[in-house]
C-alpha positions in Angstrom: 0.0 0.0 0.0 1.1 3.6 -0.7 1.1 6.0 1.8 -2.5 7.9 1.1 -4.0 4.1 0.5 -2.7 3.7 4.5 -4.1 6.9 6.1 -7.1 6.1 4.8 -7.3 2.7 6.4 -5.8 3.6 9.2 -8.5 6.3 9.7 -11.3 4.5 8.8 -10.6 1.5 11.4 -9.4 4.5 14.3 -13.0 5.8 13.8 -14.7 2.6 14.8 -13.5 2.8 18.1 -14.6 6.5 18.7 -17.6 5.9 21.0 -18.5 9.7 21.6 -19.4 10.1 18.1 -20.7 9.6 14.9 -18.6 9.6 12.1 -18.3 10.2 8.3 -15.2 8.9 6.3 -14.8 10.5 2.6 -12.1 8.4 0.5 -11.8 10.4 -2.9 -10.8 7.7 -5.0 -9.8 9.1 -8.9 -9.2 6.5 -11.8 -6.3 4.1 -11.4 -5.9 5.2 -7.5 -6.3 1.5 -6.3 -9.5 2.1 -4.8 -10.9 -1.5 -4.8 -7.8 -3.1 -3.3 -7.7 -0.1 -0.2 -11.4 -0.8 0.3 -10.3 -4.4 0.2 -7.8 -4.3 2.7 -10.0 -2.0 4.7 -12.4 -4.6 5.0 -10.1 -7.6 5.6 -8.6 -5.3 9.3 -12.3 -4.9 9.8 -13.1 -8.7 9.9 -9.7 -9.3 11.9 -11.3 -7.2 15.0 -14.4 -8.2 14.5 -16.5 -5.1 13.3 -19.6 -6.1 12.4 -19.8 -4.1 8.8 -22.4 -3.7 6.1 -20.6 -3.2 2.3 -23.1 -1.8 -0.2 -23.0 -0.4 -3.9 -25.6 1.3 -6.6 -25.0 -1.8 -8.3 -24.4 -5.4 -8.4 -21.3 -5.5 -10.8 -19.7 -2.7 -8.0 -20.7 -5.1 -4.7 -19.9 -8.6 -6.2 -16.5 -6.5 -7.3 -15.5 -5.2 -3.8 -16.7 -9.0 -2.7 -14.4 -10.7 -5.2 -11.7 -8.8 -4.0 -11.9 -9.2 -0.7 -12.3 -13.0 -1.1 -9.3 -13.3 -3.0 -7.3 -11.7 -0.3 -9.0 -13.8 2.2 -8.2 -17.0 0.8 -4.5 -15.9 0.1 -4.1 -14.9 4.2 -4.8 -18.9 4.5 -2.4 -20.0 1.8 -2.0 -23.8 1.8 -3.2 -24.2 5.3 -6.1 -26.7 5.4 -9.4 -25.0 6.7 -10.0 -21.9 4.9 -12.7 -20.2 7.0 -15.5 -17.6 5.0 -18.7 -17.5 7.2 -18.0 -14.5 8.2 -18.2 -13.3 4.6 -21.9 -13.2 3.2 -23.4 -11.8 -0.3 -26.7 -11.6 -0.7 -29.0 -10.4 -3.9 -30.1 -11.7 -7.0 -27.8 -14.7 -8.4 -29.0 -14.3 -11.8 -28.4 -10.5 -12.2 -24.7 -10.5 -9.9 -23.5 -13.2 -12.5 -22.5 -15.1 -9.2 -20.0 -17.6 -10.7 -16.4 -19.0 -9.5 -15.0 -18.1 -5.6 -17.9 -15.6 -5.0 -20.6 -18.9 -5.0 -18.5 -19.7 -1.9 -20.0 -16.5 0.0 -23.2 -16.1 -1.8 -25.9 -16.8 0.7 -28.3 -18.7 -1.2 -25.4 -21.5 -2.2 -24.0 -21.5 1.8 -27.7 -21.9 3.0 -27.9 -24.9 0.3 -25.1 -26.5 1.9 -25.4 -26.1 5.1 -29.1 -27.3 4.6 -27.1 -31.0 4.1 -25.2 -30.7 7.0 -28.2 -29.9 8.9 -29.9 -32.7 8.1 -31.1 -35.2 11.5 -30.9 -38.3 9.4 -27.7 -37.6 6.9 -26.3 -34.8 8.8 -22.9 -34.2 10.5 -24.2 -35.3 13.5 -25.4 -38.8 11.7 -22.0 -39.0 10.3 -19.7 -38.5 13.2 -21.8 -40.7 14.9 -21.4 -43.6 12.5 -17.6 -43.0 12.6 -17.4 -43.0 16.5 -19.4 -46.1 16.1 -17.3 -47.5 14.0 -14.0 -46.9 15.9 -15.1 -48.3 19.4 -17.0 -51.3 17.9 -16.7 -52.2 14.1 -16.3 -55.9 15.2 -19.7 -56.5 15.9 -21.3 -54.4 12.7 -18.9 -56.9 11.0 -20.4 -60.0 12.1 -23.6 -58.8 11.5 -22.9 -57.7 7.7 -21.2 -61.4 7.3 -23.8 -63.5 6.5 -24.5 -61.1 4.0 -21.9 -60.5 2.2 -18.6 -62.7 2.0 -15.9 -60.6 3.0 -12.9 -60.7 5.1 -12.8 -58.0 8.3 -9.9 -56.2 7.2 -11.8 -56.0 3.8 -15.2 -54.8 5.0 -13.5 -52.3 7.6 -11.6 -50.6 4.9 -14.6 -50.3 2.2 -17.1 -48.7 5.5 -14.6 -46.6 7.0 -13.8 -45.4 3.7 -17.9 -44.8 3.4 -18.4 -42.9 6.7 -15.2 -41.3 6.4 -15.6 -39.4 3.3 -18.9 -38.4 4.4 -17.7 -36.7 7.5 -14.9 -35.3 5.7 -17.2 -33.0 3.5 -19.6 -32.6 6.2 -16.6 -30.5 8.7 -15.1 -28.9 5.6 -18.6 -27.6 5.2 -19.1 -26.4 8.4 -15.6 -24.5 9.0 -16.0 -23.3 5.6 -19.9 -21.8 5.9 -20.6 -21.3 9.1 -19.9 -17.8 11.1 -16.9 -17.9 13.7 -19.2 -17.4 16.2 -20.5 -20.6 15.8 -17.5 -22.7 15.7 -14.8 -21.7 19.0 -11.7 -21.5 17.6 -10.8 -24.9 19.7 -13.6 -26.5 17.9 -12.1 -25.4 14.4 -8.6 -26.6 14.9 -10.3 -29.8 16.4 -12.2 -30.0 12.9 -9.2 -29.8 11.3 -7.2 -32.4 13.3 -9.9 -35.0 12.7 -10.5 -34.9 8.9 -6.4 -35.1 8.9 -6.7 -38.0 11.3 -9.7 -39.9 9.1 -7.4 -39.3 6.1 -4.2 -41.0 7.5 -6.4 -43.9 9.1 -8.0 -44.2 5.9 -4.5 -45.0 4.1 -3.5 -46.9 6.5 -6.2 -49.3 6.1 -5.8 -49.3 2.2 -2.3 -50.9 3.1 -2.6 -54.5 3.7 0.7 -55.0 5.5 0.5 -52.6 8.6 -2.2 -54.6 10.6 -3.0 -57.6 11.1 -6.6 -59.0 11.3 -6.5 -59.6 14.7 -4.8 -56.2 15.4 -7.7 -54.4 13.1 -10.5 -56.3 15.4 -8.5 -55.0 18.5 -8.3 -51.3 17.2 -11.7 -51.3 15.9 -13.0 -52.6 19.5 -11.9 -49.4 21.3 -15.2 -50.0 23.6 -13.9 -52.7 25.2 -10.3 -51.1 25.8 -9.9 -50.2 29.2 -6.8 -47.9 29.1 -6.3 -46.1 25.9 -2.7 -45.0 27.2 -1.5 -48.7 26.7 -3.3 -48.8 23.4 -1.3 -46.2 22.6 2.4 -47.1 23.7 1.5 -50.2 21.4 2.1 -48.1 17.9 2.1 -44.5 16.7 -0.7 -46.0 14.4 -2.7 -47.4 17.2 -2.4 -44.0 18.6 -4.1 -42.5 15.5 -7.3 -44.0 16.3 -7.5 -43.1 20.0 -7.3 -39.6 19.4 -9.9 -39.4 16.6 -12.2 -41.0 18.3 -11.9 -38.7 21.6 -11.7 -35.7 19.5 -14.6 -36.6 17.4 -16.4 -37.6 20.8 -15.6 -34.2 22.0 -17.0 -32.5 19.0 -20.1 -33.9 19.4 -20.4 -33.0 23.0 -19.2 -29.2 22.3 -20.7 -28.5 18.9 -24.2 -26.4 19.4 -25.7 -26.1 15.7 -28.9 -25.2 14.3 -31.1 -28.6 13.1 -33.3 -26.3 11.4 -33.4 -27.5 7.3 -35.8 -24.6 6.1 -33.2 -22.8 3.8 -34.7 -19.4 5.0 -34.0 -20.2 8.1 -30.3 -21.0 7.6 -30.2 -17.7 5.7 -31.1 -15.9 8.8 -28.9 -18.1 10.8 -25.8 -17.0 8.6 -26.8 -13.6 8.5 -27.4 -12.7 11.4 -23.8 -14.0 12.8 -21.3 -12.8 9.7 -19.3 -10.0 10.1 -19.0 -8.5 6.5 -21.9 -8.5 4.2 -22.3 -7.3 0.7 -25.4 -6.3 -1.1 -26.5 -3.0 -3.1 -27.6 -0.6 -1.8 -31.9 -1.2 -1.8 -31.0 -4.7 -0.6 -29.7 -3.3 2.0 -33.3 -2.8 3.6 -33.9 -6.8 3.8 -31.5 -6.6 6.7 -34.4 -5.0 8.5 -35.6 -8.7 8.9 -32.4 -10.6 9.8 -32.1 -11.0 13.7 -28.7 -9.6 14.2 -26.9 -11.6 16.9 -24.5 -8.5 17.2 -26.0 -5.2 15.8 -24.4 -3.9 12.7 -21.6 -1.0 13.6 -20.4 -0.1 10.2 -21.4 0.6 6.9 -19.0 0.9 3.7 -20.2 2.2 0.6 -18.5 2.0 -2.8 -19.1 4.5 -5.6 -20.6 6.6 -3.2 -20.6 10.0 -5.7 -22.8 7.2 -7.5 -25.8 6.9 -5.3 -28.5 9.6 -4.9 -28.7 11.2 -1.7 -31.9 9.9 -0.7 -30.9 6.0 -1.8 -27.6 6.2 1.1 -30.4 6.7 3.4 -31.7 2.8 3.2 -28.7 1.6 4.4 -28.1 4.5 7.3 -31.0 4.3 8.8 -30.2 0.3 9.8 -30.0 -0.4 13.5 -26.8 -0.4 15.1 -25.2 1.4 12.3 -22.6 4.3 14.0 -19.9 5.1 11.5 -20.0 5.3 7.5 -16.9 5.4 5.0 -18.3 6.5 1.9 -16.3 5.9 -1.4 -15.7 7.7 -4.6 -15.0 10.3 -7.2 -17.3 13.6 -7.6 -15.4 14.0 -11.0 -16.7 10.5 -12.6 -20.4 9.7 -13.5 -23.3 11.1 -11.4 -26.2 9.1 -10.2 -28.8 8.9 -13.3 -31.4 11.2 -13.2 -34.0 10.5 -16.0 -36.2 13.4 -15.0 -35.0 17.3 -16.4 -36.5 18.7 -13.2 -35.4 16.2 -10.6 -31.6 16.6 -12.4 -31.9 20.2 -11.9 -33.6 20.2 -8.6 -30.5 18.2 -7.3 -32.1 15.2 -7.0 -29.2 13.2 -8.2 -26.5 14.8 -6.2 -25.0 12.1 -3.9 -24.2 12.2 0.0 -20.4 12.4 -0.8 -21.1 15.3 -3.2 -23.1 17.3 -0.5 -20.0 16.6 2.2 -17.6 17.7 -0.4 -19.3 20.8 -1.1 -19.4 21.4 2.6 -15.8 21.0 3.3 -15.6 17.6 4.7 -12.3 16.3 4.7 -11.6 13.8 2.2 -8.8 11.1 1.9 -7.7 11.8 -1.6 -5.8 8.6 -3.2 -2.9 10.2 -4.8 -0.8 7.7 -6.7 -2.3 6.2 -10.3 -1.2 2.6 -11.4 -3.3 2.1 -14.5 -2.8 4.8 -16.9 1.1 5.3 -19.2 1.8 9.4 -18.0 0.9 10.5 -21.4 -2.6 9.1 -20.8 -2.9 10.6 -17.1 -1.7 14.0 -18.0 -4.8 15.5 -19.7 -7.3 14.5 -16.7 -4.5 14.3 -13.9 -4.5 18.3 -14.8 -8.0 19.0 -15.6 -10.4 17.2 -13.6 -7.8 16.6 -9.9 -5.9 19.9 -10.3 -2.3 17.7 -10.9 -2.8 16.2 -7.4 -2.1 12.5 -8.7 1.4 11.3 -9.0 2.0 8.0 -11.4 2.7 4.8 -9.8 6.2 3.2 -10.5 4.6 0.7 -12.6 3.5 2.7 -15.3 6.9 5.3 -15.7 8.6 2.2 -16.2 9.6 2.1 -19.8 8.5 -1.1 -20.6 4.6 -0.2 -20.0 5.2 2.1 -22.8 3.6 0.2 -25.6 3.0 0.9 -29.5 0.5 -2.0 -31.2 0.7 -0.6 -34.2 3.3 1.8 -36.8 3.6 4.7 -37.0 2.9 8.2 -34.8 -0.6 7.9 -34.9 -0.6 5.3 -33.2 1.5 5.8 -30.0 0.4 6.4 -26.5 -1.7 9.1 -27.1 -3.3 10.6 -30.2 -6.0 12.6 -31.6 -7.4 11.9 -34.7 -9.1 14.2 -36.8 -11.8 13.2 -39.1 -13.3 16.1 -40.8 -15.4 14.5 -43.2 -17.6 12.8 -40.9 -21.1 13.5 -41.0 -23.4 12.8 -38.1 -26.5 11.6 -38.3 -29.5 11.5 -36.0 -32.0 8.2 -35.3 -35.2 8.8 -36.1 -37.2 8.4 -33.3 -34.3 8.9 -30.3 -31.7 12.1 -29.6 -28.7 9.3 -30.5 -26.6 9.9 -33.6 -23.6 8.2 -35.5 -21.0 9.0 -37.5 -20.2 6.3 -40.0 -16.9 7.7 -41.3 -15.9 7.3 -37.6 -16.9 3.9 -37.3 -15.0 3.2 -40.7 -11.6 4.6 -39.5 -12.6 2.4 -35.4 -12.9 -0.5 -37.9 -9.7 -0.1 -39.4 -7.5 0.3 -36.2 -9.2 -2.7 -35.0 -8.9 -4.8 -37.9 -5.1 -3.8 -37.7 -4.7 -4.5 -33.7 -6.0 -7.7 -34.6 -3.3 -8.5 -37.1 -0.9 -7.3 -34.7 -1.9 -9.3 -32.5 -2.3 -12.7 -34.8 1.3 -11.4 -36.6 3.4 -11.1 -32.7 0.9 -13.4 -30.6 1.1 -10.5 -28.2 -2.6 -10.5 -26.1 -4.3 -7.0 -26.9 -7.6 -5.8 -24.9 -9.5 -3.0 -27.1 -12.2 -1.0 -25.7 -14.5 1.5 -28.2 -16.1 3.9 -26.1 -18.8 6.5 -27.8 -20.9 8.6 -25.5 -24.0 7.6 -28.6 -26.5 4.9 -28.0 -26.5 4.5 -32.0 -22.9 4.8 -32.7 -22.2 2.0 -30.1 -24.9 -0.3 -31.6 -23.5 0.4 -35.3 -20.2 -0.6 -34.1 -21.3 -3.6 -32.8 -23.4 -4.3 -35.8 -20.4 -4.4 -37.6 -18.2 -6.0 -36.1 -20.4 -8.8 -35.4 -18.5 -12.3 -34.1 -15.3 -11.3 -36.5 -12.9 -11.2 -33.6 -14.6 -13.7 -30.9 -12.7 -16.5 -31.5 -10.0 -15.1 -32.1 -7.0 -16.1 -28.9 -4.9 -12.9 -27.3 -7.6 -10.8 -28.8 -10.7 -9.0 -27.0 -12.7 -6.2 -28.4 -15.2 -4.6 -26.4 -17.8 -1.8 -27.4 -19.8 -0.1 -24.7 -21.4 3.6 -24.0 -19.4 5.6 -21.4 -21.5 4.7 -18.9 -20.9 0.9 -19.6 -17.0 1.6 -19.1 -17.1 3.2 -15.8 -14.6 1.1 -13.8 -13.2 -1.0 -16.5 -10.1 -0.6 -18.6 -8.3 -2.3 -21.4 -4.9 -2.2 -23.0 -6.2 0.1 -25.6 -8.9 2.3 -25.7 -10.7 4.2 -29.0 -13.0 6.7 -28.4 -15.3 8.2 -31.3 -16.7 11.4 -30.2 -19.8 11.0 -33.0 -20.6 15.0 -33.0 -19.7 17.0 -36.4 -21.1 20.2 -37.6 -20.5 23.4 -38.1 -21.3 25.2 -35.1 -19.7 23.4 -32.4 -22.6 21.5 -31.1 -21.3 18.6 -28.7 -24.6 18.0 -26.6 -23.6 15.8 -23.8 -20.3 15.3 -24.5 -19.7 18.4 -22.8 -20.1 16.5 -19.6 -16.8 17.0 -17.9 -17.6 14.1 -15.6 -18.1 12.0 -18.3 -15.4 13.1 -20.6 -13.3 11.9 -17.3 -14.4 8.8 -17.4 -13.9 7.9 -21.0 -10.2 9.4 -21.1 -9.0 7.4 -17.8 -10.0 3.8 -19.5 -6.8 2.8 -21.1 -3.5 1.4 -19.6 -1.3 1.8 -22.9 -2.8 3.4 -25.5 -5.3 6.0 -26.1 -6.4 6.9 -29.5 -9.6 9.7 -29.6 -11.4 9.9 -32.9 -13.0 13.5 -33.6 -14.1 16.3 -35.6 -11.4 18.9 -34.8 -13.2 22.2 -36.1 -16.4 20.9 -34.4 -14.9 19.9 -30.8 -12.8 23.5 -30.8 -15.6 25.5 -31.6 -18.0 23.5 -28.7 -16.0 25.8 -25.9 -16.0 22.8 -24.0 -13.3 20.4 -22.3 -13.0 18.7 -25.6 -11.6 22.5 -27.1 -9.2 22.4 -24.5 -8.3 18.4 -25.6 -7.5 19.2 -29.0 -5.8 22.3 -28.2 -3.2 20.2 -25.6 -2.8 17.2 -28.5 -1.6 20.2 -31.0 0.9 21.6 -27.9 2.4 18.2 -27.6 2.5 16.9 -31.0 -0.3 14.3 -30.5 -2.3 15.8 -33.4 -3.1 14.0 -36.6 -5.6 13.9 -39.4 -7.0 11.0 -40.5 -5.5 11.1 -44.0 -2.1 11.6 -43.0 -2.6 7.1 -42.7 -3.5 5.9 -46.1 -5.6 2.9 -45.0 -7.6 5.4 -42.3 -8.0 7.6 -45.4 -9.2 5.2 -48.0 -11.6 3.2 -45.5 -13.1 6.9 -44.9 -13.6 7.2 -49.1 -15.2 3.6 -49.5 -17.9 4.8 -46.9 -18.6 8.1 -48.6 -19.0 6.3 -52.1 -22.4 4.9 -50.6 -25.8 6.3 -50.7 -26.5 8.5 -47.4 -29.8 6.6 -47.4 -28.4 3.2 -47.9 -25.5 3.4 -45.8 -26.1 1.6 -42.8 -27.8 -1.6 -45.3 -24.9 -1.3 -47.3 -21.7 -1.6 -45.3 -21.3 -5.4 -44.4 -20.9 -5.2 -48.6 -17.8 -2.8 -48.3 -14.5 -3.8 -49.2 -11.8 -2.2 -47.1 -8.4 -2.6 -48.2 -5.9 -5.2 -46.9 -7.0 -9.0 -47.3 -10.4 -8.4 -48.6 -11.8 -7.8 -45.0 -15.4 -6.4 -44.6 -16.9 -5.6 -41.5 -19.7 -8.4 -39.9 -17.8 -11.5 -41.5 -16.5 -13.7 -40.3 -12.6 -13.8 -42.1 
């Protein structure tokens, strides 16, 4: 951790133990600034002292993120230790819409409540089970005789194939338990017990899978431990006969100790887990279904990511939770805003978030200082517009190796703006989107050439086309269709600016769409969302544009083009051949027919066309 990521955890977890008041932690977190691992780590000192803290987000990608992470460094703390313990870790929502796939399903609720449901069980049950192996140990002599008439087979035989039986089912059973239930259930003593035993069960099974170590006699004696009547002599006998002795007393003192629900309604295991984690994730409006859990210990903090995200009014649900005495609210004023549909609610201030409103009121924030994503010719532009040159670049990215060019040629280096004049924008019919198709024809291009790259060196490449245009994002999509998605080492993803928020990709080409004559951007003036779409990229950062248009808009994007022309990052489109004659093909085609016509153009180079599949 640097040293901003520090005094923000470190003053986060010093204001849980304030007891005189309640407090409000701002962490300012711009692009790049590592906010998801210091939230991470935040959360993983929380669970070590036992805070009892509610994690929320606007939306479910943003909670089963901050989850993920905090997971990961979970299950590294335990390396190759048997017994990895996440009960206290619980995520709750809708599986479906949280994609809950890989680690995560091991704290999603609704799987834990599932599996815990088995264990829970009277008849099948980890009760059931370490009561058949206890059985087992102190008398499988007699089950043996009465299995014989049954079924031909020797003792050492038949005790080998029904330890191995009861065994294995006890075996998942405890890893189950450690795994899913909440430390408060399970002493500590009780855990490393757990442990101890399945390690025990294991070595006894492989002892009776080798034929040589006992005898039959000495099997009848070890697995007639009821009849022994000192288990020290037992054990002086052999290290091995010493084995079974202390898995059966710890196993006899599990069941003794252990105090565990034998309810099976899944609901009610819900509640159970619930109610006794310490960290739980949801979004935000989830948040209120915690007014049903019975908390065994109330809730003391709550953590909110992309805080500058949520209305005002929507950080309330999770505030107004019982027990709740501290908040550390999370994010960037200078990214997206909360959507506001509504003209009048936007301008009424309905969409300005709790963090906003602190801000403006001259609440101290923790700023996150150092960027690790972004090559310094990326980070400039923002770094000085939008955080007044208060972010330093990590050590990662001045290196010169994350300096990368994909393709020949000055155009295409770390950071470029590329003029297309001739574009011409057009509006959908019945929506305020537009596209420009000259743009998508010189987008096409550069991608059809990263992918060559890419093919030609085998080096992996992640593209991302942002647009700030419903239409010009569909009509790059259109047209690209499945051409790259097999393709290995090569990803291409198109989404709206929105859609990028918190991603980033190895390259990223934005098309700006708007192209007239009187400088007309629309939205795109939107420094907050400007921000977001020119922080995306780690290595290269190609902006498509009408220069005459964007210069006369008086807005952020004049003051873009006018730094690309002060630092030689300038180009037209023409100045590349290719770029140039992919431009011509497009205006060839009927205005009208332009869109129906294009999966028929023939760009140069190969014979490619956009939508196919070569």
């Amino acid at each position: 951790m640097n040293d901003s990521q520090l005094g923000a955890v470190l003053s986060c977890i010093s204001a849980r133990y304030c007891t005189h008041e309640n407090l409000i932690n701002l962490i300012w977190g711009p692009p790049g600034t590592g906010k998801t691992k210091t939230i991470s780590i935040l959360l993983h000192a929380l669970k070590k002292i036992k805070c009892k803290t509610l994690t929320c987000a606007p939306t479910n990608t943003a909670v089963v993120e901050v989850a993920s992470r905090l997971l990961k460094l979970v299950m590294d703390s335990y390396g190759e230790s048997s017994g990895c313990r996440l009960g206290d870790i619980a995520l709750f929502g809708n599986k479906d819409r949280m994609e809950v796939r890989g680690d995560i399903e091991e704290v999603f609720i609704e799987n834990r409540a599932k599996k815990l449901r088995h264990c829970f069980v009277p008849e099948t049950g980890w009760r059931s089970c370490m009561v058949s192996v206890i059985n087992l140990l102190e008398d499988g002599v007699s089950q043996y005789k009465i299995q014989e008439d049954q079924e031909v087979m020797t003792f050492k035989s038949y005790i080998s194939k029904r330890f191995g039986v009861v065994s294995k089912n006890l075996i998942e059973c405890l890893d189950i338990l450690w795994t899913h239930l909440p430390s408060s259930s399970i002493s500590e003593t009780s855990f490393r017990n757990m442990i101890v035993a399945c390690h025990l069960l294991e070595s006894i099974g492989k002892l009776l899978q080798a034929s040589s170590i006992f005898s039959e006699s000495e099997l009848k004696n070890l697995f007639s431990l009821h009849k022994s009547t000192s288990y020290d002599a037992l054990r002086k006998e052999s290290t091995e006969a010493s084995k079974f002795i202390e898995c059966l007393l710890i196993l006899k003192g599990l069941l003794e100790t252990l105090n565990l629900p034998n309810d099976t309604a899944e609901d009610s295991i819900v509640d159970y887990c619930l109610g006794r984690a310490s960290l739980i994730f949801c979004t935000v409006c989830s948040s209120a279904n915690l007014n049903k859990v019975n908390m065994v210990e109330p809730l003391e903090l709550l953590v909110i990511d992309e805080a500058a995200q949520l209305k005002e009014c929507e950080s309330l649900i999770p505030l107004q939770l019982t027990g709740i005495h501290h908040a550390i609210l999370i994010g960037d004023v200078c990214q997206l805003p909360a959507m506001v549909k509504s003209k009048v609610c936007d301008q009424a201030g309905f969409g300005r978030s709790l963090f906003e409103r602190l801000s403006s009121l001259g609440h101290k924030k923790h700023l996150l200082d150092v960027q690790y994503r972004m090559h310094p010719s990326i980070s400039r532009f923002p770094n000085a517009m939008f955080y007044d040159s208060k972010i330093s670049d990590g050590s990662n990215v001045t290196e010169i190796s994350y300096g990368r060019r994909y393709l020949d040629g000055r155009m295409y280096g770390t950071y470029s703006f590329i003029n297309v004049e001739d574009g011409e924008e057009a509006f959908e019919r019945f929506s305020c989107s537009c596209k420009n198709m000259e743009e998508v024809a010189v987008v096409l291009e550069m991608i059809r050439r990263l992918s060559i790259a890419s093919a030609t060196t085998g080096r992996p490449i992640s593209v991302g086309v942002i647009s700030p245009y419903t239409a010009q994002t569909l009509a790059l999509q259109h047209e690209l269709g499945k051409t790259y998605k097999n393709q290995s080492n090569f990803n291409v993803k198109v989404k709206s600016i929105d859609g990028f928020q918190g991603g980033e990709e190895d390259v990223i080409i934005i098309s700006t769409v708007r192209s007239n004559y009187n400088g007309d951007v629309g939205f795109l003036s939107n420094s907050q969302r400007t921000n977001v779409s020119l922080t995306r990229a780690r290595h290269c950062l190609w902006i498509v544009g009408n220069e005459p248009t964007l210069r006369k808009s008086r807005s952020i994007w004049a003051r873009l083009v006018e730094d690309a022309k002060v630092r030689g990052c300038f180009f037209n489109a023409d100045e590349d051949e290719r770029l140039s004659n992919a431009i011509t093909q497009f205006q060839k085609l009927s205005v009208f027919d332009l869109s129906k016509n294009f999966g028929k153009l023939k760009l140069p180079d190969q014979g490619w066309k956009p939508g196919s599949s070569n």
